[in-house]
C-alpha atoms as an extended CHARMM CRD file, in Angstrom:
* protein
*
        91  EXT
         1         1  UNK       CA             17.6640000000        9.2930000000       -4.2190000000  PROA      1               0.0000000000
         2         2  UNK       CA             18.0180000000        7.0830000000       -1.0080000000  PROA      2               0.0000000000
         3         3  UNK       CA             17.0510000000        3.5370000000       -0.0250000000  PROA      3               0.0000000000
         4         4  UNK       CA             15.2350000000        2.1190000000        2.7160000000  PROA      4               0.0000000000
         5         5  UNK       CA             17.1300000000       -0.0680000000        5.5010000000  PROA      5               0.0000000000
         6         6  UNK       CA             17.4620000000       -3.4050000000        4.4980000000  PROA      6               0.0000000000
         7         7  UNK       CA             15.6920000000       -4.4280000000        8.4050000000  PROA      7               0.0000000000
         8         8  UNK       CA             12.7610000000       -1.9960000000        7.4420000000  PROA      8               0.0000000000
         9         9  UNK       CA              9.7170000000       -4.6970000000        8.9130000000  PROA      9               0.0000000000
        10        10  UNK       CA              6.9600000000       -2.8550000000        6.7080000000  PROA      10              0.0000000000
        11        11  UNK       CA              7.8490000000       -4.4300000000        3.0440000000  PROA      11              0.0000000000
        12        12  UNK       CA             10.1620000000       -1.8840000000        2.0550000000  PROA      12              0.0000000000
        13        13  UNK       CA             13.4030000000       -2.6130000000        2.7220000000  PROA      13              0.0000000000
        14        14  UNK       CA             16.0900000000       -1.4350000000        0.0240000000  PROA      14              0.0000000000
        15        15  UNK       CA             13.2840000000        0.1160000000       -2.0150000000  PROA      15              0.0000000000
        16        16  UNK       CA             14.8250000000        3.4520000000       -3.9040000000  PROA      16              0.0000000000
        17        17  UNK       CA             12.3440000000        6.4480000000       -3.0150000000  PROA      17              0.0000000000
        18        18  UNK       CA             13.1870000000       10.3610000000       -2.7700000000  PROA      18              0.0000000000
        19        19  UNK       CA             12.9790000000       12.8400000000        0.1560000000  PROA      19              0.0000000000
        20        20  UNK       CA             13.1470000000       16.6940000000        0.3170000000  PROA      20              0.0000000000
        21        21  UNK       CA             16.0060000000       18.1120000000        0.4220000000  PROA      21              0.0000000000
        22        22  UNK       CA             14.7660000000       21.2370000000        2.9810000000  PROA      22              0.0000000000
        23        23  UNK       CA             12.6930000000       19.0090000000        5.4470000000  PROA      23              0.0000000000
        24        24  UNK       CA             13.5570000000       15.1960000000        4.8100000000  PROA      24              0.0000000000
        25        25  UNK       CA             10.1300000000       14.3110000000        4.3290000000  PROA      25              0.0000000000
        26        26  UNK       CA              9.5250000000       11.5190000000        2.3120000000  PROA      26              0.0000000000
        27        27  UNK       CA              8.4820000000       12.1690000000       -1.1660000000  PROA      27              0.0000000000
        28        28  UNK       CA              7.8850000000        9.2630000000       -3.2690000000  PROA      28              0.0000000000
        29        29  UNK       CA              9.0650000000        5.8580000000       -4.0330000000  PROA      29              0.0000000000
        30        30  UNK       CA             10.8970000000        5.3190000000       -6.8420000000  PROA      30              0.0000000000
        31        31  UNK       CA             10.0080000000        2.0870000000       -8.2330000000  PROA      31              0.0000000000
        32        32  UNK       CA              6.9480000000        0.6010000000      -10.1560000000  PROA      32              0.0000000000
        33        33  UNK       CA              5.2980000000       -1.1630000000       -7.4170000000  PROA      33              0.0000000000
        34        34  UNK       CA              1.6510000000       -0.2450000000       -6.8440000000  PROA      34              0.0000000000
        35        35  UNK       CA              2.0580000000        2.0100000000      -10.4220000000  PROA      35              0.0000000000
        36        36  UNK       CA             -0.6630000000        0.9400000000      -13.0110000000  PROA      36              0.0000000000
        37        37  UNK       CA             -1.2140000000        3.2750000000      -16.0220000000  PROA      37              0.0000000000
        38        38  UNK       CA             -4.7360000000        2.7780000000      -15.8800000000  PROA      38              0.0000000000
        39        39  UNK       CA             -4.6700000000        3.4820000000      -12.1120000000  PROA      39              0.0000000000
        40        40  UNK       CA             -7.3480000000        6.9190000000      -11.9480000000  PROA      40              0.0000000000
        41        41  UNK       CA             -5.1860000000       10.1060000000      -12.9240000000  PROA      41              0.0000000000
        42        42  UNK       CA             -4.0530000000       12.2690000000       -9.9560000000  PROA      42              0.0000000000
        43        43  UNK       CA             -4.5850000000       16.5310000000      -10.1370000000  PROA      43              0.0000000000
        44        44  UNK       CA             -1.2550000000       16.4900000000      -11.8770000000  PROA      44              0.0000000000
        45        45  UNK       CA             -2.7510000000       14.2050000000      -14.6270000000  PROA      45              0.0000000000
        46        46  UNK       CA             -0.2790000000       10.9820000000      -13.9710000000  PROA      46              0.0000000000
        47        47  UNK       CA             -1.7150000000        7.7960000000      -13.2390000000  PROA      47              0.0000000000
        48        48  UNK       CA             -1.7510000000        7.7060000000       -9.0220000000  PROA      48              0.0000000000
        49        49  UNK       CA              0.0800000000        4.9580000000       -6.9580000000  PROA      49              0.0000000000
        50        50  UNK       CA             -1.5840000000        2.3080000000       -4.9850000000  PROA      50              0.0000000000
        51        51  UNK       CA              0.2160000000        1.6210000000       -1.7890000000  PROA      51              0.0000000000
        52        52  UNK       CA             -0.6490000000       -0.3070000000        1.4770000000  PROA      52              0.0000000000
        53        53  UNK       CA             -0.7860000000        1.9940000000        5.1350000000  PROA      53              0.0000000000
        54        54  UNK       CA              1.8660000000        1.1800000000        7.4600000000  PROA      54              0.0000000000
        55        55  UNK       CA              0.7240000000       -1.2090000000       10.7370000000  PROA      55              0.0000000000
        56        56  UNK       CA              0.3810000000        1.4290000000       12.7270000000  PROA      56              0.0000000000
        57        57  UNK       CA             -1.9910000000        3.5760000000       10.5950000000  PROA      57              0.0000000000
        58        58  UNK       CA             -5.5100000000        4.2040000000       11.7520000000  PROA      58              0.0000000000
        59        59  UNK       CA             -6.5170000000        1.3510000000        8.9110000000  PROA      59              0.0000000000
        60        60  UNK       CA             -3.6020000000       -1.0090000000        9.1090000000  PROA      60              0.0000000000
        61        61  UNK       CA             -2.2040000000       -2.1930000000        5.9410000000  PROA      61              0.0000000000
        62        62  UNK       CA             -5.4910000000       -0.2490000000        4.3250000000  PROA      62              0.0000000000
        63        63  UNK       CA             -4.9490000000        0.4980000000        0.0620000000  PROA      63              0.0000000000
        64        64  UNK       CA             -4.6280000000        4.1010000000       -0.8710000000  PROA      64              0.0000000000
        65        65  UNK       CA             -4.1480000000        5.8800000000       -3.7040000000  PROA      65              0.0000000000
        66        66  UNK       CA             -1.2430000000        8.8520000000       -3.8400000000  PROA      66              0.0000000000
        67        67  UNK       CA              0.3980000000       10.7580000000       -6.5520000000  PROA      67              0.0000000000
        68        68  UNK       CA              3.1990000000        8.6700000000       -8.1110000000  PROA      68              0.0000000000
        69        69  UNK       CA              5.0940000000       11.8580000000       -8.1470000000  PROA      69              0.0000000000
        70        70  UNK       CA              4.6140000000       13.4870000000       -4.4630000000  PROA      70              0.0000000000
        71        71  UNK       CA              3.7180000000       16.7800000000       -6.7050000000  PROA      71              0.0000000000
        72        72  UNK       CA              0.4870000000       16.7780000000       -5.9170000000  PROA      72              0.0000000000
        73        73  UNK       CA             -1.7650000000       16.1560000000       -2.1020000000  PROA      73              0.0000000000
        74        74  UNK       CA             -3.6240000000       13.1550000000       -3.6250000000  PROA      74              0.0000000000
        75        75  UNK       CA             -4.5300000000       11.2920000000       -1.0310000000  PROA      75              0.0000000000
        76        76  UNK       CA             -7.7140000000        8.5810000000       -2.1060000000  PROA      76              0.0000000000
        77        77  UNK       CA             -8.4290000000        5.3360000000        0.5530000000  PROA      77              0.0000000000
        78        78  UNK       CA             -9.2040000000        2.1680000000       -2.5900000000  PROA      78              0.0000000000
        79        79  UNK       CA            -12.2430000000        1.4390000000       -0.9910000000  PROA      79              0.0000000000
        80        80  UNK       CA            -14.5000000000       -1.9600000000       -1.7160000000  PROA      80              0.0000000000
        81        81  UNK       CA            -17.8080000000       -2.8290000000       -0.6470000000  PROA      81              0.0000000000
        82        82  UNK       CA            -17.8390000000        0.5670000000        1.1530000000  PROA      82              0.0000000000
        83        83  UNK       CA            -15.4030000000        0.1630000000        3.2660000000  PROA      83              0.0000000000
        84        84  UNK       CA            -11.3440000000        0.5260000000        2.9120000000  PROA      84              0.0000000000
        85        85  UNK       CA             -9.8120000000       -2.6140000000        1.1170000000  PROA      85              0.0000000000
        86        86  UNK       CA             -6.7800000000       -4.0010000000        3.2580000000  PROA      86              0.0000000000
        87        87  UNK       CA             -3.8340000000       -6.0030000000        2.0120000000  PROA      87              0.0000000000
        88        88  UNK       CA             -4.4230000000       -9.8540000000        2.5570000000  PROA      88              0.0000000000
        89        89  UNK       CA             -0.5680000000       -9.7080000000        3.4310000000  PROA      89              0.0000000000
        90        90  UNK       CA              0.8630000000      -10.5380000000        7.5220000000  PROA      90              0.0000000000
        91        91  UNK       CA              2.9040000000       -8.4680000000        9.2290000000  PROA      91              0.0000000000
């Protein structure tokens, strides 16, 4: 287990999360935010995580939903009136 920086400028500094051991690819956080039991069940049958996209992502700051494990490829944009819902957040 491993923490982010405390300077890290995209809301997640000194959260826990995991990594790979092989490739240092990040795996998963390791906290409860953005995990909701009643979130929709991911292909390994756990309720998925909602998480905001970086700034830098092709839809900045844009709601997704991932496995709350990193054991499975879910990978789901939280879409809203048919189009990606973004946090309401600044950078």
């Amino acid at each position: 287990r491993h923490v982010i920086l405390a300077g890290n400028r995209n809301r997640n500094a000194v959260r826990p999360f995991y990594k790979c051991t092989d490739c240092t690819k990040f795996l998963s956080f390791w906290d409860s935010r953005g995990y909701d039991p009643s979130h929709p069940l991911c292909r390994c049958g756990v309720p998925s995580r909602m998480q905001p996209a970086g700034s830098g992502r092709r839809v900045p700051r844009g709601l997704h939903l991932v496995c709350s494990l990193s054991a499975c490829d879910l990978y789901a944009p939280f879409t809203g009136g048919g189009e990606q819902v973004r946090t309401t957040e600044d950078d």
